[in-house]
N, C-alpha and C positions, 0 to 999 in steps of 0.2 A: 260639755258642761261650760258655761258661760262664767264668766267670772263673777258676777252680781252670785249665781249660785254658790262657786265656790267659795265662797268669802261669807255669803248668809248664815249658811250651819252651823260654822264655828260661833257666829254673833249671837245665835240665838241661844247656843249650848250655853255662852258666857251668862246670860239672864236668865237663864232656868236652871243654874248651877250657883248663881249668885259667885261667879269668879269678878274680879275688880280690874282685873285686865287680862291681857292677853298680846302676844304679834305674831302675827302671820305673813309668810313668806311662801310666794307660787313661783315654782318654776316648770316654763313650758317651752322643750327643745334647746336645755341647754344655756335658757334665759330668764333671769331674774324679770317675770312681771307684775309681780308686786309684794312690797317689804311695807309693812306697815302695822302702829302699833293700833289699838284699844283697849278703852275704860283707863283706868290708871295705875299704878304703881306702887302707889305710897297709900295708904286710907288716911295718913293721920296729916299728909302735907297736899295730898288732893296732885301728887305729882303726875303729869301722864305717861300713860306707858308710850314707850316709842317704837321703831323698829330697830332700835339698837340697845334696847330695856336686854338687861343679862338675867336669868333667869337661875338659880337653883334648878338643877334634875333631878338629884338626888340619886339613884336607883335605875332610874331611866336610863342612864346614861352603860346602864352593864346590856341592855337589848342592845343600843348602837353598836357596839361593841362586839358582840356576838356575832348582829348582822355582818359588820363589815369583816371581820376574819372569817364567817361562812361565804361571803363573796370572794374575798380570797384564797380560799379554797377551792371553789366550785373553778375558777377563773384557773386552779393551779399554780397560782403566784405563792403558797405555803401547803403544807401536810397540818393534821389536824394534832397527830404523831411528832412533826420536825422540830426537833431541838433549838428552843429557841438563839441559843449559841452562833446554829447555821446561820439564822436570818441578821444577828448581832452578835458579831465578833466579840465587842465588848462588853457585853450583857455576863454583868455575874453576879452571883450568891453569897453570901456569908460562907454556905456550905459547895464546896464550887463542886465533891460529887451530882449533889444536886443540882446546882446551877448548870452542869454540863448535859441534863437528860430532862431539862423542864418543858414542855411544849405549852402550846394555845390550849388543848384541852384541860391539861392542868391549871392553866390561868382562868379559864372560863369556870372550872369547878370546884374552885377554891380549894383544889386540895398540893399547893406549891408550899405551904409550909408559912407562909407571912405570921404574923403574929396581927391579935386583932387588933384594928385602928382606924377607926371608922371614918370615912374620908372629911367628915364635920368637923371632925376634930380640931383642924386648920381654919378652915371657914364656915361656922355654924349659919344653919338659917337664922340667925338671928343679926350674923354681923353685913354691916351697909356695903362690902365687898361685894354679897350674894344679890343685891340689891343695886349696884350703885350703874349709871351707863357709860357705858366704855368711850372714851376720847374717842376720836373719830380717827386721830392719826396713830393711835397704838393700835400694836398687831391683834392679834384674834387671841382669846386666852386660851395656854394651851392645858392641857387633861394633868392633870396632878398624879406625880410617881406613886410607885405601889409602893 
């Protein structure tokens, strides 16, 4: 696949989806060969998206999540079973029987006992947080505690 290809689909999804932007980032062998943003960001300031435009996942972000602890597993670097305790000494519960016997699976299907709190709570799609591009010299933002 040629990169003109790679790069056309998504452009075309963006105009027959009527999405206002978009970034796309290819890696081949290990190597960032292209980060770049389209269309724009903002409708009401005409801002452009960039390749550093932060995006809202919402939801999306529980797939990544799933993947990378089933590669972990698959890899044998965790059980699906292993108390999370093993992997994090310091990892604990309000209720620390339960903290002591929580695994990934439990985490992945929401049955660990959290109370609801839906992670917008903090930063709704609405606030310029979800929106705004990250300084160039601050680190990467990290995943917000359960």
């Amino acid at each position: 696949m040629t990169l003109l290809q790679a790069v056309s689909a998504p452009l075309l999804a963006l105009a027959e989806y009527a999405v206002p932007g978009a970034a796309i980032a290819l890696v081949q062998d290990g190597r960032l060969v292209l980060a770049e943003g389209f269309g724009v960001r903002d409708l009401a300031t005409g801002a452009p998206t960039t390749a550093g435009t932060v995006f809202p996942l919402a939801s999306v972000s529980k797939t990544f999540t799933a993947a990378m602890l089933a590669a972990l597993v698959d890899r044998r670097k965790l059980g699906w079973e292993q108390p999370m305790l093993s992997l994090r000494p310091g990892f604990r519960l309000h209720d620390a029987d339960a903290g002591q016997w929580l695994n990934a699976r439990d985490l992945l299907s929401h049955r660990a006992g959290f109370r609801d709190r839906p992670a917008h709570s903090t930063i709704g799609f609405s606030s310029p947080v979800s929106w705004r591009r990250r300084p160039a010299a601050s680190p990467s933002p990290s995943s917000a505690a359960i």
